[in-house]
N, CA and C of each residue as an Amber inpcrd file, in Angstrom:
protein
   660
  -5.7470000  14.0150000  20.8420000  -4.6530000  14.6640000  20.1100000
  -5.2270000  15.7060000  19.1550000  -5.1180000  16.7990000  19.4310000
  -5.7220000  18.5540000  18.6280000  -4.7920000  18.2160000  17.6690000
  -5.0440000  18.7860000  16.2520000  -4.5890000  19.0570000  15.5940000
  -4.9150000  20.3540000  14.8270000  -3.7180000  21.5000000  14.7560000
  -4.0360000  23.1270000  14.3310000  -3.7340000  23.0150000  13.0840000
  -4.5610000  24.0440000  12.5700000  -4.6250000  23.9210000  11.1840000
  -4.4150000  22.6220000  10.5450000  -5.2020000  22.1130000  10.6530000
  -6.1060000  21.0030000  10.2500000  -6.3400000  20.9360000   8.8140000
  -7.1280000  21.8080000   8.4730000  -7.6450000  21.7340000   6.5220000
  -6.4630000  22.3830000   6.4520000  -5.8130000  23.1340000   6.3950000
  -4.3540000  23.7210000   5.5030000  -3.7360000  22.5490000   5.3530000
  -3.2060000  22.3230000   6.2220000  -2.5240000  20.6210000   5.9930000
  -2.8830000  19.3750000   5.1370000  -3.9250000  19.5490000   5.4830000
  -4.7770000  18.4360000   4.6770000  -5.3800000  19.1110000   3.3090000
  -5.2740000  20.0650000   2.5620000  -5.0070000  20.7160000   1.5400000
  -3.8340000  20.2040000   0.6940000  -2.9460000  20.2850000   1.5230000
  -1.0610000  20.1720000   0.8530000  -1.0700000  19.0860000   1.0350000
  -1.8830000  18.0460000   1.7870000  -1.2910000  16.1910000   1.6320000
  -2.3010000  16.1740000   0.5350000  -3.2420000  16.8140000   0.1650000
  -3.8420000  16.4150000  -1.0200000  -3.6970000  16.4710000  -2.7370000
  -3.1870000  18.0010000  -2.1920000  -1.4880000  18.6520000  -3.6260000
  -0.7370000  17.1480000  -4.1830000  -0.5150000  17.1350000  -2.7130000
   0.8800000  15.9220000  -2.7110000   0.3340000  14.7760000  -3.6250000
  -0.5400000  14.0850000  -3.0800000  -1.3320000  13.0540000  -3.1050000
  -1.5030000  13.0920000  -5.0350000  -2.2120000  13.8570000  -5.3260000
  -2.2090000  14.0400000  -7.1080000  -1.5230000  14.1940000  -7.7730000
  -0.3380000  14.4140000  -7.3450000   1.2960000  14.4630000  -7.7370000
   1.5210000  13.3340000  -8.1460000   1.3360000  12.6090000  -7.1420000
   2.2480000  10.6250000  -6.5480000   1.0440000  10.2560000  -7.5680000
  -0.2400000  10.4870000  -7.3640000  -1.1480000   9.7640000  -8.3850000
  -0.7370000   9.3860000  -9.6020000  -0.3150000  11.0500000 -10.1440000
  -0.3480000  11.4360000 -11.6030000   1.3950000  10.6740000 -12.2910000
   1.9680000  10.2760000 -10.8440000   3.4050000   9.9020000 -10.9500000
   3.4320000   8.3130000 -11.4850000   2.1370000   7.9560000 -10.8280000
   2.2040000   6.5990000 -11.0260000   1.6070000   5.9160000 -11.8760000
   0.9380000   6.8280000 -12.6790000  -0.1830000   6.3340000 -13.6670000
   1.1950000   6.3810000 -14.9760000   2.1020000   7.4750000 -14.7340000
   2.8190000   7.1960000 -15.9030000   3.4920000   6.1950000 -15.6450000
   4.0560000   5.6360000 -14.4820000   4.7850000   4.5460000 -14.6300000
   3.9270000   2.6530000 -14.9580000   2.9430000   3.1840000 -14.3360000
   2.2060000   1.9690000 -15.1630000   1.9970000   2.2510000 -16.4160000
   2.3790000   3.3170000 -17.3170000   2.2440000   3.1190000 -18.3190000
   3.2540000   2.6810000 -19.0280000   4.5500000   3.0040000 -18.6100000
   5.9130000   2.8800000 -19.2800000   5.6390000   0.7990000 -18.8500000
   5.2330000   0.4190000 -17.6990000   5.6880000  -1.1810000 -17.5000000
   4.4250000  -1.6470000 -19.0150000   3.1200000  -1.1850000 -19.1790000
   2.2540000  -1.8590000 -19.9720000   2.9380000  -1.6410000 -21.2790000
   3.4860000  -0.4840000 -21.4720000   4.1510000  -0.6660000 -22.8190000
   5.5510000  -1.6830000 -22.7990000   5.9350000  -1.2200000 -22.0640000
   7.1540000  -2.3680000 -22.1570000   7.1720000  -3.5560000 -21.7110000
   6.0800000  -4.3370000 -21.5520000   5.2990000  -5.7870000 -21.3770000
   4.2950000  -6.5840000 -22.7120000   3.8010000  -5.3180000 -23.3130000
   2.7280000  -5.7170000 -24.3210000   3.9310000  -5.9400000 -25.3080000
   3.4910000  -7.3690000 -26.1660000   3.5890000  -7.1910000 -27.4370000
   3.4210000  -6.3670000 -28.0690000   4.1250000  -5.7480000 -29.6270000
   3.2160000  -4.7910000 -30.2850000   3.0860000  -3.6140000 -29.5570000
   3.1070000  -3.3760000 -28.9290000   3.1370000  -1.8670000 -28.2270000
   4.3070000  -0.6810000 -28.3680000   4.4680000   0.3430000 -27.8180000
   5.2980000   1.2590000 -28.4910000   6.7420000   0.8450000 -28.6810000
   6.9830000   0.2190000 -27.7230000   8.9790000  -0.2200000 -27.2830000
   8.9040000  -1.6280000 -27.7050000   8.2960000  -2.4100000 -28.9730000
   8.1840000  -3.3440000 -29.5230000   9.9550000  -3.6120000 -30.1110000
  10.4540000  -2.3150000 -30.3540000  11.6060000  -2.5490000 -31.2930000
  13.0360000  -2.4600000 -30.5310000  12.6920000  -2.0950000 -28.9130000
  13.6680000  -1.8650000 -28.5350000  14.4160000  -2.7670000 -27.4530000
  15.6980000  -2.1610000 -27.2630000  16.5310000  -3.3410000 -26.4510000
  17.1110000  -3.2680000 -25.4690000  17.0800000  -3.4940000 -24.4640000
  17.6440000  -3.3760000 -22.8240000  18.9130000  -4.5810000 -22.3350000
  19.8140000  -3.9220000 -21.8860000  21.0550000  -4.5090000 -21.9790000
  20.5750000  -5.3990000 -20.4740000  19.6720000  -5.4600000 -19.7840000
  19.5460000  -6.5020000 -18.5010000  17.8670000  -6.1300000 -18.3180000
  16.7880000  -6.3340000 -19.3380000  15.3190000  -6.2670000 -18.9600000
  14.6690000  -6.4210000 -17.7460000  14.9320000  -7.5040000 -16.9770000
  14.5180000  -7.3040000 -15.8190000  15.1230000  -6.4160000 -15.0680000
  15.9690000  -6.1990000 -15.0200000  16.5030000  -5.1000000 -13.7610000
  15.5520000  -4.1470000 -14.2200000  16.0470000  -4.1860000 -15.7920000
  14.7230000  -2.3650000 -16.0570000  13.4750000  -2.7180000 -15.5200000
  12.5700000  -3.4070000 -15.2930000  11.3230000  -3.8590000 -14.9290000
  11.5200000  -3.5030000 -13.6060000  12.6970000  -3.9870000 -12.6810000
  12.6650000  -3.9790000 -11.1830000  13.1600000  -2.5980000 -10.7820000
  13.4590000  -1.4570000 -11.5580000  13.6440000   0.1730000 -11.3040000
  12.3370000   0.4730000 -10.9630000  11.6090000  -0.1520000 -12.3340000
  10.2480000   1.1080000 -12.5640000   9.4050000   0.0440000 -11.2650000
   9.5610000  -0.6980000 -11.0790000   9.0150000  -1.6660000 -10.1310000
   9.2190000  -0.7940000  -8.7740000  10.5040000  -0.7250000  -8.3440000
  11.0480000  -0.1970000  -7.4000000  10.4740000   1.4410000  -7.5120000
  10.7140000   2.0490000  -8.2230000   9.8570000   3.4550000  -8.1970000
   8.6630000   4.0360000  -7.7800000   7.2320000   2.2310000  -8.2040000
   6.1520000   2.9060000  -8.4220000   5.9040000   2.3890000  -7.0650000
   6.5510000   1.1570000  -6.7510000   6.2410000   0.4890000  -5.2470000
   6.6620000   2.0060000  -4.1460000   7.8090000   3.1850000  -4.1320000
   7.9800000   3.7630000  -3.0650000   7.0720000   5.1650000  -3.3410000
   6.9020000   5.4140000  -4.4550000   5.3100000   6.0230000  -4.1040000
   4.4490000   5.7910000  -3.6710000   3.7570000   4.4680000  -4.2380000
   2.6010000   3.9400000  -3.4550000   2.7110000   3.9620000  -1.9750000
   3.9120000   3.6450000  -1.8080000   3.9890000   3.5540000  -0.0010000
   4.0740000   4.7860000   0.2810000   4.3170000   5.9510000  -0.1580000
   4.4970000   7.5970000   0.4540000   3.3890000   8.1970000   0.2410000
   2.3140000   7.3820000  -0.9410000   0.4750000   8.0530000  -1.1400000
   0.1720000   7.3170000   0.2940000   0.1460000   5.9430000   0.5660000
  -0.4340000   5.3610000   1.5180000   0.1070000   6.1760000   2.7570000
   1.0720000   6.6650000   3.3340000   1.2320000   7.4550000   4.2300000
   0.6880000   8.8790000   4.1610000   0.6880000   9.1170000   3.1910000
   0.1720000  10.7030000   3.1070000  -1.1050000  10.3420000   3.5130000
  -2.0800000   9.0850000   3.0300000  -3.6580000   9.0020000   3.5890000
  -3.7230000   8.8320000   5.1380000  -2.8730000   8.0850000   5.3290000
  -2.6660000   7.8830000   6.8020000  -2.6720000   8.9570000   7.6660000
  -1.7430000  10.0110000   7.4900000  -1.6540000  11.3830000   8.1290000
  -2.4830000  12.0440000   7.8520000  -3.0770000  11.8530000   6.3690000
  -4.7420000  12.5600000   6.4890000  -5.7370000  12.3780000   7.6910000
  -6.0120000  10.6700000   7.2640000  -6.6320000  10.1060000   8.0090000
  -6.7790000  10.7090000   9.8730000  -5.4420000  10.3090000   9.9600000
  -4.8990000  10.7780000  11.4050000  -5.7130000  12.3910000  12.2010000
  -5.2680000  13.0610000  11.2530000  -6.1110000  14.5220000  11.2480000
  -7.6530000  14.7210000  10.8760000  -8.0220000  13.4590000  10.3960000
  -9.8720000  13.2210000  10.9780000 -10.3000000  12.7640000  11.9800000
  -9.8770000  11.9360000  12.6350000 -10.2800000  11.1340000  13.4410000
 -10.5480000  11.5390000  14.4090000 -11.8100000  11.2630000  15.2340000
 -12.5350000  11.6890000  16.2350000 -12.1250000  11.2870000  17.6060000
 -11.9880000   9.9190000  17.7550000 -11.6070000   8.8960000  19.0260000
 -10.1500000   8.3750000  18.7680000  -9.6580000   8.4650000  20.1090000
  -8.4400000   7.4850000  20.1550000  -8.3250000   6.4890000  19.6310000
  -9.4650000   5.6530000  19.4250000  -9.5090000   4.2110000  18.9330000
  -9.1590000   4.0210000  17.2760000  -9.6340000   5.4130000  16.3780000
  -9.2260000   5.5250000  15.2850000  -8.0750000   6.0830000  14.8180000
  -7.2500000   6.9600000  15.7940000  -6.0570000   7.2620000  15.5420000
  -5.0580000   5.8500000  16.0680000  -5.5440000   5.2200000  17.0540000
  -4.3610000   3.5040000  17.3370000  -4.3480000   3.0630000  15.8100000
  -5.7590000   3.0120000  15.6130000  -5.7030000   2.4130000  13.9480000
  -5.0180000   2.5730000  13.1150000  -4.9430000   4.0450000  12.4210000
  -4.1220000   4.8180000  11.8290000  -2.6050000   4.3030000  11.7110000
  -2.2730000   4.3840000  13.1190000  -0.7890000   4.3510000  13.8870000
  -0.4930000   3.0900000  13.2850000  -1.4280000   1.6450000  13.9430000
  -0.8950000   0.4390000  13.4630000  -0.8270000   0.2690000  11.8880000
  -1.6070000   0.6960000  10.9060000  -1.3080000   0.6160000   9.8510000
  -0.3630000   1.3760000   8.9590000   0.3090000   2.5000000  10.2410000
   1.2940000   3.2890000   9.7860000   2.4390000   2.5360000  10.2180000
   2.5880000   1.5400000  10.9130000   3.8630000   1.1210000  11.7750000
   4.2610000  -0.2600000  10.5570000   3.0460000  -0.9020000  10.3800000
   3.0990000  -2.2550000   9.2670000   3.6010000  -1.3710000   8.0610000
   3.2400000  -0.3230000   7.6070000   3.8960000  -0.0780000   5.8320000
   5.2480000   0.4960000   6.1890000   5.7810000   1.0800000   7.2220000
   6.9710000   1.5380000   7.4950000   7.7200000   0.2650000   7.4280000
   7.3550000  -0.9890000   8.1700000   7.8450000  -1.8660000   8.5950000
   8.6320000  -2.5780000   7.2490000   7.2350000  -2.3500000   6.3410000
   7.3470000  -3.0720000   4.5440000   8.4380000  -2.6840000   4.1680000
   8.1950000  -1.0970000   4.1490000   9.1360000  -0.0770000   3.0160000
  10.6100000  -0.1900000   4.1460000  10.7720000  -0.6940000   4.5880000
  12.2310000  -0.8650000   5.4100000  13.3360000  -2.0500000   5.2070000
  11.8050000  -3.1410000   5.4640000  12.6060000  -4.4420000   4.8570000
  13.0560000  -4.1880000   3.2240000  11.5420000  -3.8280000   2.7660000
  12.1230000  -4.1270000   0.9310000  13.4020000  -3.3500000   0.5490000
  13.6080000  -2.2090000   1.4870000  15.0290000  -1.1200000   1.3820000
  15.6500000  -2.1600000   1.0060000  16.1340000  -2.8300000   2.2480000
  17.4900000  -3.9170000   2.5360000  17.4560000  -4.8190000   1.4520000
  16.4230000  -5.4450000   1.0840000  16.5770000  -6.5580000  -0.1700000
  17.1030000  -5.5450000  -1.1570000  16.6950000  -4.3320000  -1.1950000
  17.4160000  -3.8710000  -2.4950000  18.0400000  -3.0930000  -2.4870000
  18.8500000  -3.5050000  -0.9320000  19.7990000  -1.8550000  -0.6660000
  21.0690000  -1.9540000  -1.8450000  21.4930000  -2.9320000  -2.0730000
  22.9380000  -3.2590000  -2.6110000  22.6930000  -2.8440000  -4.5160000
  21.6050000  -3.1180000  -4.4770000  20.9270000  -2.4420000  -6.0200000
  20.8730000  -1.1720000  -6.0510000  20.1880000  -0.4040000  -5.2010000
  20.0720000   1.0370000  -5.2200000  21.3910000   1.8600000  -4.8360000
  22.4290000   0.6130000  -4.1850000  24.0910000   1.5730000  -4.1870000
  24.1400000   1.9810000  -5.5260000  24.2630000   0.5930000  -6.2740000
  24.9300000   0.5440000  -7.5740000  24.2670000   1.7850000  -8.4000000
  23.0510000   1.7860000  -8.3510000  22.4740000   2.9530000  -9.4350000
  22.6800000   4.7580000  -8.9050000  22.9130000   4.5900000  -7.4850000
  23.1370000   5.6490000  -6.8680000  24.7200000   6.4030000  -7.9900000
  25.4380000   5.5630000  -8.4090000  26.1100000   5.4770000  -8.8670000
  26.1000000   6.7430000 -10.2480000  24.9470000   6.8160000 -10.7930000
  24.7910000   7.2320000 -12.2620000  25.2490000   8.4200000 -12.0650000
  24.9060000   9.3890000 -11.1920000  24.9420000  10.5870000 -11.1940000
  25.0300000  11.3640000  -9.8700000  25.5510000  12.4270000  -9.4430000
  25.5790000  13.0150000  -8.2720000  24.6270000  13.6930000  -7.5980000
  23.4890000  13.5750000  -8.3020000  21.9610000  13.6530000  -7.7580000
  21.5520000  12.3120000  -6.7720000  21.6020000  11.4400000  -7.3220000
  21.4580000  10.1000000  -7.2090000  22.5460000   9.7000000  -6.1210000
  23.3680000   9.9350000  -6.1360000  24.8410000   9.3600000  -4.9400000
  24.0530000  10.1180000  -3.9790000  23.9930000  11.5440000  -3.7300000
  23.9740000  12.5320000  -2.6340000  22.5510000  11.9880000  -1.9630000
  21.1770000  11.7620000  -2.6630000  20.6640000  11.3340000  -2.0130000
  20.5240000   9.8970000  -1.5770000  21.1110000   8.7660000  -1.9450000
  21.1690000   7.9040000  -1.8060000  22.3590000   7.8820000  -0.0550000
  23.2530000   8.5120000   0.1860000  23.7390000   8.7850000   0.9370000
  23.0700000   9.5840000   2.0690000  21.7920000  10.9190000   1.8160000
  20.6550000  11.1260000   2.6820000  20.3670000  10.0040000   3.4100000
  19.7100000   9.0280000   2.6850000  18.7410000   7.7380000   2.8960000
  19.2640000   7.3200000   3.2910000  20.2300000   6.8110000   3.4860000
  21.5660000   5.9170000   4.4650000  21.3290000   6.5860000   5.6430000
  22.0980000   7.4770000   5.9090000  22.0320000   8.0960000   7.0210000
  20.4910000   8.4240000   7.3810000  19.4180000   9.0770000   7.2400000
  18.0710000   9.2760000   7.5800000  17.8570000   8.3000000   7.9390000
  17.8400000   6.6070000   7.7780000  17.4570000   5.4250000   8.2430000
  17.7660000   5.2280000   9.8030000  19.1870000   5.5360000   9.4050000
  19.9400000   4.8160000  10.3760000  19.8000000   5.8160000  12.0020000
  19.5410000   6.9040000  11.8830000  19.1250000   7.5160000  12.2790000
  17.7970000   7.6430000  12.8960000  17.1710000   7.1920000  11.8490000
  15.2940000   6.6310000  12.4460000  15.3190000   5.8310000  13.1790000
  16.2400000   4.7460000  12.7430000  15.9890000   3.5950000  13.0480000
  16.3060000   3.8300000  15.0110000  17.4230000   4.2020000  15.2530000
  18.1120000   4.5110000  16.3410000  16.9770000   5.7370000  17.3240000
  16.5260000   6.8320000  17.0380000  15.4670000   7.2370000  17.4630000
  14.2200000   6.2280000  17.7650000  13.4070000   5.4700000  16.9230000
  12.2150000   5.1670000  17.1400000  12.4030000   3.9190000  17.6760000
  13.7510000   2.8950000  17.6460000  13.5830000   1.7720000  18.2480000
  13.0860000   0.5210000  17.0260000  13.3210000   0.8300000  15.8440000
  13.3200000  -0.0620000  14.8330000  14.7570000  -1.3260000  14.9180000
  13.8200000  -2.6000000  15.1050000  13.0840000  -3.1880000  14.2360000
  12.0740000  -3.4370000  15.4920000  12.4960000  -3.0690000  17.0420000
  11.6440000  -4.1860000  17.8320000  10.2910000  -3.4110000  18.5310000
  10.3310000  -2.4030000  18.7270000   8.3130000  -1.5550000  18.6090000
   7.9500000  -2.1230000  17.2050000   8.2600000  -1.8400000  16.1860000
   7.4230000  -1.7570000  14.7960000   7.0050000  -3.4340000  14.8980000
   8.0660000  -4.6880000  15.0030000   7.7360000  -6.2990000  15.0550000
   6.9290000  -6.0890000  16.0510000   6.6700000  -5.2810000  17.1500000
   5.5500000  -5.7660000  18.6110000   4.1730000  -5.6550000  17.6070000
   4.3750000  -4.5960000  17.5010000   2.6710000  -3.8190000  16.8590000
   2.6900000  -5.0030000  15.7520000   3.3890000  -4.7790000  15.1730000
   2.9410000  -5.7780000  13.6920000   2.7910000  -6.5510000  13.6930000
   3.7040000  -7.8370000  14.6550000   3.1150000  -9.1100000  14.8510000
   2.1320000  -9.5360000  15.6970000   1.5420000  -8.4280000  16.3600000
   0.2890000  -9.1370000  17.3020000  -1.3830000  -7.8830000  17.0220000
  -0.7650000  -7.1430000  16.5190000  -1.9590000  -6.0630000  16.3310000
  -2.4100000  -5.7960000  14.8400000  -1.7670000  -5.7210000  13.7750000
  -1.9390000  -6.0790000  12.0200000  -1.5790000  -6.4310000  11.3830000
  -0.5740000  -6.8780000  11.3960000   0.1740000  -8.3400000   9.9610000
   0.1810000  -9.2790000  10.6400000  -0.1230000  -9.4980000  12.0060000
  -0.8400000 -10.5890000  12.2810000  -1.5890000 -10.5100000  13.6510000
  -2.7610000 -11.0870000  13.8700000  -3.6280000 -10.5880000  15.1610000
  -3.5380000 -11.6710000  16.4550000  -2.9870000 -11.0940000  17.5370000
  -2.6660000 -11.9710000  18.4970000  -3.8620000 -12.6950000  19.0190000
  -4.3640000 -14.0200000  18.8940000  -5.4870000 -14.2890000  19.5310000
  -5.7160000 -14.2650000  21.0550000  -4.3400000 -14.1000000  21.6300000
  -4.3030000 -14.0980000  23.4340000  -4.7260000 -12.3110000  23.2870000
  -5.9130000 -12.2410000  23.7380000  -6.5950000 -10.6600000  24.3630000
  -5.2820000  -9.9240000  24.8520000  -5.0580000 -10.4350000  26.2800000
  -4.4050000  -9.4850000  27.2090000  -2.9540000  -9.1770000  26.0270000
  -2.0790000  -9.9980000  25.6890000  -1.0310000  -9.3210000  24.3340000
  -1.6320000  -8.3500000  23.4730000  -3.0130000  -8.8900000  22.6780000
  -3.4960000  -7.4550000  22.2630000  -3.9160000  -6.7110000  22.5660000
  -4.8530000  -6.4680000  23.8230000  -5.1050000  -5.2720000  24.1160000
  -3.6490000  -4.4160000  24.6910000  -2.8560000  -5.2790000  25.2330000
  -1.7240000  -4.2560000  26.0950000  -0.9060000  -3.7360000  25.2680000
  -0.7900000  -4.4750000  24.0910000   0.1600000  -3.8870000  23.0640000
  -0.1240000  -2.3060000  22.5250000  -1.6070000  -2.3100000  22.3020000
  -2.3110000  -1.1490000  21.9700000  -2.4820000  -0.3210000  23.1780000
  -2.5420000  -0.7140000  24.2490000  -2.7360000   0.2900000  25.3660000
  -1.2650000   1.1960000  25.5860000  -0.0700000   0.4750000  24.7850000
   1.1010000   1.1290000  24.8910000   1.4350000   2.1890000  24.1760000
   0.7770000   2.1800000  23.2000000   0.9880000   2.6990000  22.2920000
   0.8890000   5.1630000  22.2440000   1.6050000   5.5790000  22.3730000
   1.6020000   6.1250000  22.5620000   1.2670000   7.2850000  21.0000000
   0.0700000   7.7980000  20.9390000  -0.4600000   8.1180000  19.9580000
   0.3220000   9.6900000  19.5120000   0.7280000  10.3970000  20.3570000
   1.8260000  11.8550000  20.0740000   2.7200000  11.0840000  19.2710000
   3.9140000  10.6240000  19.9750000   4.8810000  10.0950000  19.5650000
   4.8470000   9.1500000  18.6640000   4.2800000   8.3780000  18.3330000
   3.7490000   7.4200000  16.7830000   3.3270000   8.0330000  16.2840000
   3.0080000   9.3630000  15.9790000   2.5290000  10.3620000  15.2830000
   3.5570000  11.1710000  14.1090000   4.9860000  11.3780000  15.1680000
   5.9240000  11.7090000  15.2140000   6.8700000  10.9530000  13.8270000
   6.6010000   9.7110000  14.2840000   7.4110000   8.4450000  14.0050000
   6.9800000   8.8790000  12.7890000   5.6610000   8.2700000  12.4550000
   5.1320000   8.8860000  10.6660000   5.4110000   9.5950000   9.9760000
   5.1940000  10.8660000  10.7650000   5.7320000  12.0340000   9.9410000
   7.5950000  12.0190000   9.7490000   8.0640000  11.3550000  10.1280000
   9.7130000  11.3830000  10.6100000  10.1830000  10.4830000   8.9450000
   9.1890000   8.9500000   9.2290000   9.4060000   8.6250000   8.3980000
   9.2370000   8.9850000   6.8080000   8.0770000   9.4330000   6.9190000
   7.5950000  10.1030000   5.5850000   8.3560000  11.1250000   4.6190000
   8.9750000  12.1050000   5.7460000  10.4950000  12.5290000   5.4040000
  11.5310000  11.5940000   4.3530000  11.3070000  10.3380000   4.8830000
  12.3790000   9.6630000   4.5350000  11.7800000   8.9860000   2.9610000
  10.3640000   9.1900000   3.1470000   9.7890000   8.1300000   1.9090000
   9.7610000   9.1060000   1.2370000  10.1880000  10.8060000   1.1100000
   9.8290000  11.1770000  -0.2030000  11.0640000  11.6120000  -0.7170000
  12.4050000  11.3290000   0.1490000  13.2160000  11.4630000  -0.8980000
  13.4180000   9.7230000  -1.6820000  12.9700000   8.5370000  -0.7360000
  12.8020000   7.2630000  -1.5930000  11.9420000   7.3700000  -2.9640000
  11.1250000   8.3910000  -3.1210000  10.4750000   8.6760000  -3.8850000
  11.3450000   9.0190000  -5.0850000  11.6740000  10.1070000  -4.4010000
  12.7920000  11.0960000  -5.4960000  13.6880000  10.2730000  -6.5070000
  14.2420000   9.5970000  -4.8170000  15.3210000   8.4880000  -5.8200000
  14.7720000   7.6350000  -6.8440000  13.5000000   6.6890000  -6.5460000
  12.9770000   5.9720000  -7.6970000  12.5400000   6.6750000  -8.7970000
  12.0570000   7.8310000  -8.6800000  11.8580000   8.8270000  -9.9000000
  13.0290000   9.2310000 -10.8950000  14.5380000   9.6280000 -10.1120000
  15.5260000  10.1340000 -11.0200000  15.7730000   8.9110000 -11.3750000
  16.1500000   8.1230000 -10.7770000  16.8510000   6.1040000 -10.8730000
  15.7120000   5.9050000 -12.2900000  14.5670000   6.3840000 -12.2710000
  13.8990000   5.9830000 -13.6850000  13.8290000   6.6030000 -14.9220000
  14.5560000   8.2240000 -14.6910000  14.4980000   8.9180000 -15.6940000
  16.0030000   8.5460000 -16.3930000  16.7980000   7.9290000 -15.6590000
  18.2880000   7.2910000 -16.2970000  18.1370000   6.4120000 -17.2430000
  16.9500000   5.7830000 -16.5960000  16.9430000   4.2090000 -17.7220000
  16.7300000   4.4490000 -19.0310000  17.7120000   3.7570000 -20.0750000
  17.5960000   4.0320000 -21.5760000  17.2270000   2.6700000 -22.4320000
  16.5700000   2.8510000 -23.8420000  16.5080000   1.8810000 -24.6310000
  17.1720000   2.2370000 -25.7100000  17.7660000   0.7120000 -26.2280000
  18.3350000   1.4330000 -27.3960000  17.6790000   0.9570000 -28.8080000
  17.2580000   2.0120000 -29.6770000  16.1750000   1.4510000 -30.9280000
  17.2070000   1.9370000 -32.1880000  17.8480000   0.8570000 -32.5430000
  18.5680000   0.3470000 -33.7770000  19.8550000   0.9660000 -33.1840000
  20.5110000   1.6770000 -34.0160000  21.7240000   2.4850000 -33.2480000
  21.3650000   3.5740000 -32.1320000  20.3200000   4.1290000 -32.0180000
  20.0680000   4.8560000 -30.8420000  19.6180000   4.5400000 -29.6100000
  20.0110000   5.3600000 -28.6150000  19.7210000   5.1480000 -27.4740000
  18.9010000   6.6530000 -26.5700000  17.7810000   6.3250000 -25.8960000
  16.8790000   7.3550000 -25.3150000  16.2140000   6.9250000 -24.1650000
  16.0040000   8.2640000 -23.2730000  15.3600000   7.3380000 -22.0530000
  13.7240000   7.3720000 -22.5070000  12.7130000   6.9880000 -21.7080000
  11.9180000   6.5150000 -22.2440000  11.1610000   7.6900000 -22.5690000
  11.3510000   8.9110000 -21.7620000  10.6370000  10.0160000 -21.8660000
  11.1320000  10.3700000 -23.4470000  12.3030000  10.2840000 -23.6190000
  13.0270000  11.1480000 -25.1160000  12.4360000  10.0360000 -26.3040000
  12.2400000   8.8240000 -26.0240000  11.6410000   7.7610000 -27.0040000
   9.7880000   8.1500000 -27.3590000   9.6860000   8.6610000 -26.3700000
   8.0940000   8.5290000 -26.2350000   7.5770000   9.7500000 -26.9350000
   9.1110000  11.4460000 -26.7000000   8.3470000  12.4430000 -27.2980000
   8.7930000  12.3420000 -29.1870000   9.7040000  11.4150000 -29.2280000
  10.1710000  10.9380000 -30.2910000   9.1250000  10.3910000 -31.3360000
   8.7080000   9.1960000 -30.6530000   7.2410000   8.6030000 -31.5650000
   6.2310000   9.2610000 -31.7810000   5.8670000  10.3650000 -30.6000000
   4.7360000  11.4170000 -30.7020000   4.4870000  12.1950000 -31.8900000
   6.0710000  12.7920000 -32.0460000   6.1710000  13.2470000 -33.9210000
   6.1340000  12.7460000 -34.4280000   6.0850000  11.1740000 -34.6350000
   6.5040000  10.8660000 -35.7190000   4.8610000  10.9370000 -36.5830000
């Protein structure tokens, strides 16, 4: 499988890549402050705390899964032998597989917040449809359970199941699939990003999201 322009591409997944980095270092910072004792949001108050925990939770988890694909498609565009692009593929088919289920556990959560604003509805309504849509193209849930349950989230010890599973595997078109999905993980991205810039605390009579609290204390 050629791949043209090769380093240009892999330039811009690397753009990308320090983006999602730099995205996520702030959100581990907002959970360590708002976990530590004594720390900056010591004084403040959240009308349902865990849910706030399970936004920024939910946020930093669908980046991580859209850096881990962006390496993947890096990856993909190094690789010398077929044998390292199957690789690629299967560990691209298991995190799709992740970031699909965890959707559904928290699809009925992410309606509700879709809710805040018409940024948030419109793409939350994308993602609906983009799924359902994937899903119906690539043959989700039952290719992604073949690969995953006998080739990396769990390894078939009968040979002939694993080798044939991988001999099926069609490396263009699972190629496809990735990039199709990845589409889909960066507006999941988006959404956990705006879904986190909503969230507010309120410190005595005021209320701020964490960014307006944080440039708040900075002056002080």
């Amino acid at each position: 499988m050629a791949f043209e322009n090769a380093g240009k591409t892999i330039t811009e997944i690397e753009c990308h890549m320090d983006l999602y980095i730099a995205s996520l270092d702030v959100l581990q910072t907002y959970l360590d402050k708002v976990e530590n004792e004594g720390a900056l949001y010591q004084n403040f108050t959240v009308d349902n705390f865990e849910d706030f925990k399970t936004q920024i939770n939910l946020s930093g988890f669908f980046t991580l899964s859209l850096l881990d694909l962006l390496v993947i498609s890096k990856n993909m565009m190094l690789t010398k032998y077929k044998w390292e692009q199957i690789h690629q593929i299967r560990l691209g088919y298991l995190l799709i597989y992740s970031v699909i289920e965890t959707y559904n556990i928290h699809g009925k959560q992410l309606k509700i917040s879709s809710s805040k604003n018409v940024k948030l509805k419109e793409l939350f309504e994308l993602i609906t449809t983009d799924l359902k849509t994937f899903k119906k193209k690539h043959d989700y849930p039952m290719t992604f359970e073949k690969i995953r349950n006998s080739t990396i989230g769990h390894i078939n010890p009968d040979f002939k199941i694993y080798y044939n599973t991988l001999a099926k595997i069609d490396v263009t078109q699972s190629y496809t699939t990735i990039l199709d999905f990845m589409l889909i993980l960066y507006k999941l991205q988006e959404f956990g990003k705006e879904n986190s810039n909503t969230l507010t605390l309120k410190v005595g009579s005021e209320i701020y999201t964490i960014e307006e609290y944080e440039m708040k204390q900075s002056k002080v």
